[in-house]
TIGULUM-626547 format. One record per residue (C-alpha): residue number from 0; residue in three letters; x, y, z. Coordinates in steps of 0.2 Angstrom, whole numbers. Example, Ala and Ser with C-alpha at 12.3 -4.5 7.8 and 13.67 -1.06 7.14 Angstrom:
# residues 2
{0; ALA; {62; -22; 39}}
{1; SER; {68; -5; 36}}
# end
This chain:
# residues 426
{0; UNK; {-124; -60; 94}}
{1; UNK; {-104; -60; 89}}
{2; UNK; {-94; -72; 100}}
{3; UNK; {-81; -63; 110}}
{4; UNK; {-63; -68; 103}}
{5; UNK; {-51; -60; 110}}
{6; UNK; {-50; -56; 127}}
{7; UNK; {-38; -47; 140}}
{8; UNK; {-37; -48; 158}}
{9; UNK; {-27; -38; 168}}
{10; UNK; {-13; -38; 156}}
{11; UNK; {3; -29; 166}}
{12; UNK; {20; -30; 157}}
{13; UNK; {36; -26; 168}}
{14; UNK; {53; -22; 162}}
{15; UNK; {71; -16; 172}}
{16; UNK; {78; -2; 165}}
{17; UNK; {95; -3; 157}}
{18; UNK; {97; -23; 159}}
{19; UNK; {97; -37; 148}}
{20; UNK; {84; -53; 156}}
{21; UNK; {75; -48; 172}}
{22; UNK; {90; -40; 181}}
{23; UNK; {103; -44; 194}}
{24; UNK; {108; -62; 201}}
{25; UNK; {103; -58; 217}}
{26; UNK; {84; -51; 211}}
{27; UNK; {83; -68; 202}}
{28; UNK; {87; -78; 217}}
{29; UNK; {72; -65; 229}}
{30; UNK; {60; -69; 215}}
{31; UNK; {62; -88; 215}}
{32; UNK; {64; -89; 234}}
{33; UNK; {47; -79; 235}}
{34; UNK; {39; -87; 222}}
{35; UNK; {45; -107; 229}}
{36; UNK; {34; -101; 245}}
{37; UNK; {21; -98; 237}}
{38; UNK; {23; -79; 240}}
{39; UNK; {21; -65; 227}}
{40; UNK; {34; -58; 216}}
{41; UNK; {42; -45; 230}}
{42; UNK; {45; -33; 211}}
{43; UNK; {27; -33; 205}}
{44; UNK; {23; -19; 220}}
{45; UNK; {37; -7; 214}}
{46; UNK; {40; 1; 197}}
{47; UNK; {37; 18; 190}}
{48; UNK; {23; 20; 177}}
{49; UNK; {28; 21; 157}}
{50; UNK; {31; 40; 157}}
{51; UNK; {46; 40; 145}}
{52; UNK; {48; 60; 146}}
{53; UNK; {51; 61; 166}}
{54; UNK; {65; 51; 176}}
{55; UNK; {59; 38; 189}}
{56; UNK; {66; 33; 204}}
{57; UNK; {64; 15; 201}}
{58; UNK; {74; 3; 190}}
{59; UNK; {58; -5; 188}}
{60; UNK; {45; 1; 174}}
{61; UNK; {26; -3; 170}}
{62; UNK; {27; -3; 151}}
{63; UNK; {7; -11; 151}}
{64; UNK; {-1; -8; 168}}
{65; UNK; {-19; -16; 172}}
{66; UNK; {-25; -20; 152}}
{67; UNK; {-44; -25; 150}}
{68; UNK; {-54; -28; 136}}
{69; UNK; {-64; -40; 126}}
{70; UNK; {-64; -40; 105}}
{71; UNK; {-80; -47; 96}}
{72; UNK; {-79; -58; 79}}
{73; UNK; {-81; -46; 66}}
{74; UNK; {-74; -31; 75}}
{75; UNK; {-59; -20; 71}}
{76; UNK; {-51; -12; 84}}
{77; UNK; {-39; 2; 85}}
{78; UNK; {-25; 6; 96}}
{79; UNK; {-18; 25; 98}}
{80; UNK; {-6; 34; 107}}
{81; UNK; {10; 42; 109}}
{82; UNK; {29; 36; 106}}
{83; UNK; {31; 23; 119}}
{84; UNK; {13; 21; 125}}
{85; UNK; {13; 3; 128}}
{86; UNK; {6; -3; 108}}
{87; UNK; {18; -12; 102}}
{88; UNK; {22; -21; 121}}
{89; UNK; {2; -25; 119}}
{90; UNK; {1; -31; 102}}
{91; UNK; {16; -42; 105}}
{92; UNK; {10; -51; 122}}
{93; UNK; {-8; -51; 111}}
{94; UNK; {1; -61; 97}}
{95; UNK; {10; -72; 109}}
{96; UNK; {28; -65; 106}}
{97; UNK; {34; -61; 122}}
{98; UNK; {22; -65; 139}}
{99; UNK; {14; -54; 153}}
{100; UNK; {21; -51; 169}}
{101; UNK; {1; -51; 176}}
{102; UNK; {-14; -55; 169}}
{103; UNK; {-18; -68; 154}}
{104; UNK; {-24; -66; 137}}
{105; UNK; {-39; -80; 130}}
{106; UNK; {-40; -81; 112}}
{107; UNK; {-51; -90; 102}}
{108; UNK; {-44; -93; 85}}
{109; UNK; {-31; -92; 72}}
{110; UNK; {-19; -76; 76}}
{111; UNK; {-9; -67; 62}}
{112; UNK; {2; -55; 67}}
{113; UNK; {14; -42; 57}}
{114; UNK; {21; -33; 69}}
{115; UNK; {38; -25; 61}}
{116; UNK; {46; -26; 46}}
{117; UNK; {51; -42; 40}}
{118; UNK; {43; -52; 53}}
{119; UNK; {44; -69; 53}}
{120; UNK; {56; -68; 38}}
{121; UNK; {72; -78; 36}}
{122; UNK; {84; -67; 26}}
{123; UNK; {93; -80; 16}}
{124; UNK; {76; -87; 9}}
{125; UNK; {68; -81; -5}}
{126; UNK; {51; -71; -4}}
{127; UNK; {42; -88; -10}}
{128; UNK; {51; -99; 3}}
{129; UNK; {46; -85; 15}}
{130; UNK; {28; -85; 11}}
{131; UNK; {26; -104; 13}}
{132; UNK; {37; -103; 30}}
{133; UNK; {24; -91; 39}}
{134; UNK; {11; -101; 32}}
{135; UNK; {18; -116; 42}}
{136; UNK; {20; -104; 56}}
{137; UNK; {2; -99; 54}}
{138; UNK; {-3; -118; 54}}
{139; UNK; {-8; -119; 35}}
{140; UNK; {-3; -133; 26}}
{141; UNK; {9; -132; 10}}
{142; UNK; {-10; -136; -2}}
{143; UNK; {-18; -120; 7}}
{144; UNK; {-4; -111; 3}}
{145; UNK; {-1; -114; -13}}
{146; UNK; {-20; -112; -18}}
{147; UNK; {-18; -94; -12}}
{148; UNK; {2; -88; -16}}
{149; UNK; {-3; -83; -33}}
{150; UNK; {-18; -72; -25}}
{151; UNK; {-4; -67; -12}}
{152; UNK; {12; -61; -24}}
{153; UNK; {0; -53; -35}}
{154; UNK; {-6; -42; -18}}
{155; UNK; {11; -38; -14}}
{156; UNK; {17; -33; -30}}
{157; UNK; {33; -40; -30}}
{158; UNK; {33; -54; -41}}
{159; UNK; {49; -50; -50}}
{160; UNK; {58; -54; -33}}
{161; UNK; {48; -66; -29}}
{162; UNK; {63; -81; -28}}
{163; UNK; {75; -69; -24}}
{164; UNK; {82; -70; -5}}
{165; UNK; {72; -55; 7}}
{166; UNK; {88; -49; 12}}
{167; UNK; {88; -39; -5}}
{168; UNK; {71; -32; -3}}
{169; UNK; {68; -16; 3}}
{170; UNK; {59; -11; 19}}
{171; UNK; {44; -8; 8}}
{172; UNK; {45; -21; -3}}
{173; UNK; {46; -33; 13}}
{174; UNK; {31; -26; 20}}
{175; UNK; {22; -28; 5}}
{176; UNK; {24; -45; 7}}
{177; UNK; {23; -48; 23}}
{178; UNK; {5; -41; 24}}
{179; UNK; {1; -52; 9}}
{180; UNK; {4; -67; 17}}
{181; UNK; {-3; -61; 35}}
{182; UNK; {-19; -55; 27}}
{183; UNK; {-23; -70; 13}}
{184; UNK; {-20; -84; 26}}
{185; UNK; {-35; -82; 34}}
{186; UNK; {-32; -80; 51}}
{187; UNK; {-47; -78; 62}}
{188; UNK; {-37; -61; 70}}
{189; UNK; {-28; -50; 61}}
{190; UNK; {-14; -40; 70}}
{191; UNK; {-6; -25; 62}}
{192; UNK; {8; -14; 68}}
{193; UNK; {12; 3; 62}}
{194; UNK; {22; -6; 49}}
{195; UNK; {12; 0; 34}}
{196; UNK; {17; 18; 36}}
{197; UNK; {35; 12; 29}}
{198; UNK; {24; 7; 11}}
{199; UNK; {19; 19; -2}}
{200; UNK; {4; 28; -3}}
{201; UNK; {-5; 16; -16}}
{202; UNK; {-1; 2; -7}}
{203; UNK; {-6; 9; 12}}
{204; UNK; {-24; 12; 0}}
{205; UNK; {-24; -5; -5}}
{206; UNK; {-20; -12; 12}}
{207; UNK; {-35; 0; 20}}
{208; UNK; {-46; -10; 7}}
{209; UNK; {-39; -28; 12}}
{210; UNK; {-45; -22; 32}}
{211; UNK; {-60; -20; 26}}
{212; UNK; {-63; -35; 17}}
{213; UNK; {-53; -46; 30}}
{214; UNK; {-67; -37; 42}}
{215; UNK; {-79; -40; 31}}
{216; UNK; {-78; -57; 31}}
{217; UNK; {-81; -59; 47}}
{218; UNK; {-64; -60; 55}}
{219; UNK; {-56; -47; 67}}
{220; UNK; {-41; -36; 62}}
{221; UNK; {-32; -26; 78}}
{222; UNK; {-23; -10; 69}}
{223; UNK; {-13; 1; 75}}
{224; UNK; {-7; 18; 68}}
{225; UNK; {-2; 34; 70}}
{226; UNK; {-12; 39; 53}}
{227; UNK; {-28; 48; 62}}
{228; UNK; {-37; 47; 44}}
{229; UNK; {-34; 28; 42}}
{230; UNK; {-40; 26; 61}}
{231; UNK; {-57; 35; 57}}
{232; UNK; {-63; 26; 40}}
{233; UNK; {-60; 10; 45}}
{234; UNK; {-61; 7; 64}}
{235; UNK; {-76; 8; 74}}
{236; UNK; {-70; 5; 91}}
{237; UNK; {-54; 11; 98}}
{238; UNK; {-40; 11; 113}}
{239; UNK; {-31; 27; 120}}
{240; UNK; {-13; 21; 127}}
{241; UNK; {-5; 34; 139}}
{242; UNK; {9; 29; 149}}
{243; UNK; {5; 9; 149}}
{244; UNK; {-13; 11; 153}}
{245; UNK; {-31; 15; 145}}
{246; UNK; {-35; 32; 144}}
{247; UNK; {-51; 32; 132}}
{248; UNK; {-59; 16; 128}}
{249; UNK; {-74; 20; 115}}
{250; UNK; {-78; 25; 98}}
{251; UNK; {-64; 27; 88}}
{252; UNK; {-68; 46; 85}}
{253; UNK; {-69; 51; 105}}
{254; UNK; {-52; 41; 105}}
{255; UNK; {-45; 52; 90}}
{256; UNK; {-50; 69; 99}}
{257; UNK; {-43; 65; 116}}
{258; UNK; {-29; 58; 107}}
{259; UNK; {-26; 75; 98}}
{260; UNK; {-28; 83; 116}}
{261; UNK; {-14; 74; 123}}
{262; UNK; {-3; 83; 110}}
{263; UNK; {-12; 102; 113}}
{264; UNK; {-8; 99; 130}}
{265; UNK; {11; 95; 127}}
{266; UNK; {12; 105; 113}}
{267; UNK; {5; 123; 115}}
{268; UNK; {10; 135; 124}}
{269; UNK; {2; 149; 137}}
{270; UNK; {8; 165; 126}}
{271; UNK; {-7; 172; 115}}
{272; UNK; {-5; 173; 97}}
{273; UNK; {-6; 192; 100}}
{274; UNK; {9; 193; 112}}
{275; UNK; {20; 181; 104}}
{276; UNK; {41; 185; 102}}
{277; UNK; {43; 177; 87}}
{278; UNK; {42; 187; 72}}
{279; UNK; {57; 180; 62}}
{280; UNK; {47; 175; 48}}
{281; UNK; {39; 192; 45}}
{282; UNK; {39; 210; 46}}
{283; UNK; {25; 213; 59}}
{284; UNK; {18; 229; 48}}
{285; UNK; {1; 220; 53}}
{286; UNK; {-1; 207; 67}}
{287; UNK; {-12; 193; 70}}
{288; UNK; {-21; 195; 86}}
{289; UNK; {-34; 183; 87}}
{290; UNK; {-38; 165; 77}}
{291; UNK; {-54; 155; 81}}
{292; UNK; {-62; 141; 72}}
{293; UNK; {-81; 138; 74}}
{294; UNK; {-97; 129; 66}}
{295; UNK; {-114; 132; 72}}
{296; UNK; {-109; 146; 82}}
{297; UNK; {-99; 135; 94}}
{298; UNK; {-80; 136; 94}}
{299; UNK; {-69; 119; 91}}
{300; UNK; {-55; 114; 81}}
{301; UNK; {-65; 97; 79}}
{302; UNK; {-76; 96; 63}}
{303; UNK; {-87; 81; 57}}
{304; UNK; {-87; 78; 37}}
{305; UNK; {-105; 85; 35}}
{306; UNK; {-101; 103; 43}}
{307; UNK; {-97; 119; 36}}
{308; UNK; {-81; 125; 44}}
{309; UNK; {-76; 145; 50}}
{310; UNK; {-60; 153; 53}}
{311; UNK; {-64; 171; 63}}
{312; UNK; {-46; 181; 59}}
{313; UNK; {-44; 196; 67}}
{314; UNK; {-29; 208; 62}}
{315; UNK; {-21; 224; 70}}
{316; UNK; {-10; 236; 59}}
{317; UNK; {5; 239; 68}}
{318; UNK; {13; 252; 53}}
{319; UNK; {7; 258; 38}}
{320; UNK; {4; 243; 25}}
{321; UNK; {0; 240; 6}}
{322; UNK; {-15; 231; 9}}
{323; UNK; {-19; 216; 16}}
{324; UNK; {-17; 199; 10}}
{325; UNK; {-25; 181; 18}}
{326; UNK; {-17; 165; 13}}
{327; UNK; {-20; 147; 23}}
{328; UNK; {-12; 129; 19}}
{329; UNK; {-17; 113; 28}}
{330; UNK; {-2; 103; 30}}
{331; UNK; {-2; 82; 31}}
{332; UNK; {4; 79; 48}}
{333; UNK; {16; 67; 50}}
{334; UNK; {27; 75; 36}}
{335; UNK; {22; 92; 34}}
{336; UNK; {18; 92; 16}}
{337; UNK; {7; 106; 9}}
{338; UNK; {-11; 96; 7}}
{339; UNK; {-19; 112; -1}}
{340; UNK; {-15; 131; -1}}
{341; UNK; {-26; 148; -8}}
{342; UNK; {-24; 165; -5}}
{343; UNK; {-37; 180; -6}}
{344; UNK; {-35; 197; -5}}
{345; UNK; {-44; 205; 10}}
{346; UNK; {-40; 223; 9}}
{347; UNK; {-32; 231; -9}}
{348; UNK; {-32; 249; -3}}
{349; UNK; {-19; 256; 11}}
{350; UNK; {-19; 251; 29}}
{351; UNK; {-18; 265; 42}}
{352; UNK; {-7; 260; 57}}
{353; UNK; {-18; 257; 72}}
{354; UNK; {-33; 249; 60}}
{355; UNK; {-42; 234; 67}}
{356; UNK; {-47; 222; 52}}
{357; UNK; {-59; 204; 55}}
{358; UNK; {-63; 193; 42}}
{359; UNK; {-70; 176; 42}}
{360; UNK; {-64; 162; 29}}
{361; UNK; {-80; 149; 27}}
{362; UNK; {-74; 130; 19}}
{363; UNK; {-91; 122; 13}}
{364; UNK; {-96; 106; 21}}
{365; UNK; {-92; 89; 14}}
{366; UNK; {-75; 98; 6}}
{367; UNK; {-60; 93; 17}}
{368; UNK; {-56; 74; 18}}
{369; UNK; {-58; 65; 35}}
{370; UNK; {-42; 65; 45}}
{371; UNK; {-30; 78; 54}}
{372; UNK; {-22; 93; 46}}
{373; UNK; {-9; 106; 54}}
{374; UNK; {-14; 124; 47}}
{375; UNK; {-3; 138; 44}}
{376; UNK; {-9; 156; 42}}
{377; UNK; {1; 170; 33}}
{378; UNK; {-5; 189; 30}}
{379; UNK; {7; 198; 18}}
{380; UNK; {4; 214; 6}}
{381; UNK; {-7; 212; -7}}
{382; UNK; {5; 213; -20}}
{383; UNK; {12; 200; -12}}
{384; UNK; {29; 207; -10}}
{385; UNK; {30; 202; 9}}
{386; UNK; {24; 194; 24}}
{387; UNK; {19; 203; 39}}
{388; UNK; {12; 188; 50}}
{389; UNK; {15; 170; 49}}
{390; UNK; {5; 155; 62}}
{391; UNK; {6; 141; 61}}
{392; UNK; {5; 125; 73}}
{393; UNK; {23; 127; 80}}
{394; UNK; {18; 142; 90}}
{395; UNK; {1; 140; 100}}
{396; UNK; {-11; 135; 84}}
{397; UNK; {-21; 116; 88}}
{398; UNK; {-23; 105; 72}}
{399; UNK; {-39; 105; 63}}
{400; UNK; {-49; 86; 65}}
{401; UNK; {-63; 81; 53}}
{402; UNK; {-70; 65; 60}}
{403; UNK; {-82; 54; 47}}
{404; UNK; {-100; 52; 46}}
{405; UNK; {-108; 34; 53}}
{406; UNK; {-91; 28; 50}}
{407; UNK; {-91; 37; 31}}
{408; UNK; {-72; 34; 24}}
{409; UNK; {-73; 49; 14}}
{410; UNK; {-55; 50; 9}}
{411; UNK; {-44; 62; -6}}
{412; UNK; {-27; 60; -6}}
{413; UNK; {-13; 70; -14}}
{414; UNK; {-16; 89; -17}}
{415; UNK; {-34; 96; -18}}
{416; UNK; {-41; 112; -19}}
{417; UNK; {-55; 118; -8}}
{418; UNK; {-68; 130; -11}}
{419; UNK; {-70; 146; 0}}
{420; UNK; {-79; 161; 5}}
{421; UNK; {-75; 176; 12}}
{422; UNK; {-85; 189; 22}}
{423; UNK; {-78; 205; 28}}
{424; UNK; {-83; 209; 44}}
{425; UNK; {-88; 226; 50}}
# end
């Protein structure tokens, strides 16, 4: 049975708004008066919670409020949620940077921690005075260092700068080797920021594989990320941050889904896609009036890996058209690019104003990678002169989530092209 590790207890982290240190003269003075009675802090009973998008009547905020969980040798745990959730608070009372104002953190073990770029990182030394500087900071001695750096610079690619000062790296760079070193040390616990989404797409791959090993090897890697597709291959438990405190704690896939909720909840609006105002990207000959996803009969927007996956578009000619033309893209999420694209032609012959047209787009299973895509519909003419409807997720239209198999890290980056069917319905 795997040895519990890391374990939180009601971890609270306060902070005053606007104020360097814990605030006014005259609050530092309350506090110590309490606390030399033996009395509680008079400022852990107020404080708003950590909602950033609403103003609080406080000038007191719970960025952490009530923390508890346990992490078992061998386990790798992810942490999600929005902008200012409370991660990178926890990571960094976790790592020992900074303390809680509640509660108390046991460790067994070794903690290595990356928790932004350069971390740990003196500019004015050189990337190998750097690496043997957080190995001391690590507790490793100069032999254990030296036995790996060469397993270590290789990693982090950047052995042409190697004894040139960090100040002349770039963000990437520096991560590059700042992972290195955190990951080749051998830390019992490994702790990972959203830092690696600064590196390039080969070397986020590589990094994915390192977890993995490190995991694999026994030790325990905490990760957190906004990149839902990393989340799903490699971690098999998750945290759901909202506002300072733990909205899901379970499998990582549940976490993903209620994640993806939280922005559908923010995100969409009430007005179908059938009454919508904004047509500025399109004619409106032919309109959209309704689009549903579904697999097995049930509709979701949620999809696991081994499931065929149906799009049920109905249209309504508004004007006499030229035809009818379908064309979808699923767009990566964080920066919009066009994953994959096709187009089919539905109709060739003339549309009659007034006409009512449904189709259904069928992608086989095992064909989309697992992760999160945005979707964007269009139909146009099918000479493709025009467009007379475009969706897409900015107006009321949730993202598409394909979550893995047992923990299957399927994965296909870059452009790909996905088979299709279509069926015309009567």
């Amino acid at each position: 049975m795997s040895k519990v590790v890391l374990k939180a207890i009601n971890i609270s982290k306060q902070y005053r708004l606007g104020q360097v240190g814990t605030g006014t003269i005259a609050h530092d003075l309350n506090r110590w008066w309490h606390l030399a009675r033996g009395k509680e802090d008079p400022y852990i009973q107020i404080g708003d919670t950590n909602d950033r998008s609403t103003k609080g009547d406080s000038d007191y905020v719970w960025s952490l409020k009530d923390i508890n969980f346990e992490v078992k040798q061998g386990d790798v745990l992810g942490i999600i949620g929005k902008n200012g959730a409370g991660k990178s608070t926890l990571l960094k009372i976790l790592s020992q940077v900074t303390t809680a104002t509640t509660g108390k953190v046991k460790i067994r073990g070794r903690i290595a921690a990356l928790l932004e770029v350069g971390t740990g990182f003196h500019p004015e030394l050189t990337g190998r005075e750097n690496v043997f500087l957080n190995g001391a900071i690590l507790g490793m001695t100069k032999a254990e260092i030296a036995g790996k750096f060469d397993e270590i610079v290789n990693f982090s690619g950047v052995e042409k700068y190697i004894d040139t000062p960090v100040k002349r790296y770039s963000s990437g760079m520096m991560v590059r080797l700042g992972f290195a070193v955190a990951a080749h040390l051998e830390p019992e616990i490994l702790i990972v920021d959203e830092v690696l989404a600064v590196g390039d797409a080969e070397f986020q791959k590589k990094c994915m594989g390192k977890i993995k090993n490190v995991a694999g090897e026994g030790r325990t890697v905490l990760f957190v990320s906004h990149n839902m597709q990393a989340m799903s291959s490699i971690c098999k438990t998750g945290i759901l941050l909202k506002n300072g405190l733990i909205d899901e704690m379970s499998d990582m896939n549940t976490c993903i889904k209620k994640y993806n909720g939280l922005f559908e909840e923010s995100v969409l609006g009430t007005v179908s896609i059938k009454d919508r105002l904004n047509r500025s990207q399109s004619s409106g000959n032919i309109l959209f009036s309704n689009i549903q996803a579904f697999s097995n009969g049930k509709k979701t927007w949620d999809f696991r890996y081994d499931e065929e996956i149906n799009f049920q578009i109905d249209c309504e000619a508004r004007e006499q058209s030229d035809g009818l033309l379908f064309y979808m893209a699923l767009l990566e999420p964080l920066t919009t690019d066009v994953l994959t694209n096709f187009k089919v032609v539905v109709k060739e012959g003339a549309v009659v104003k007034g006409e009512k047209l449904s189709f259904t787009i069928t992608l086989p299973a095992k064909t989309l990678r697992v992760g999160q895509f945005l979707l964007y519909f269009a139909i146009g003419d099918a000479k493709q002169t025009r467009w007379y409807d475009v969706v897409d997720n900015n107006v009321n239209l949730p993202a598409l989530n394909i979550t893995a198999i047992d923990m299957d890290p399927h994965y296909n980056s870059g452009m790909f092209s996905i088979p299709y069917k279509l069926n015309i319905n009567s």
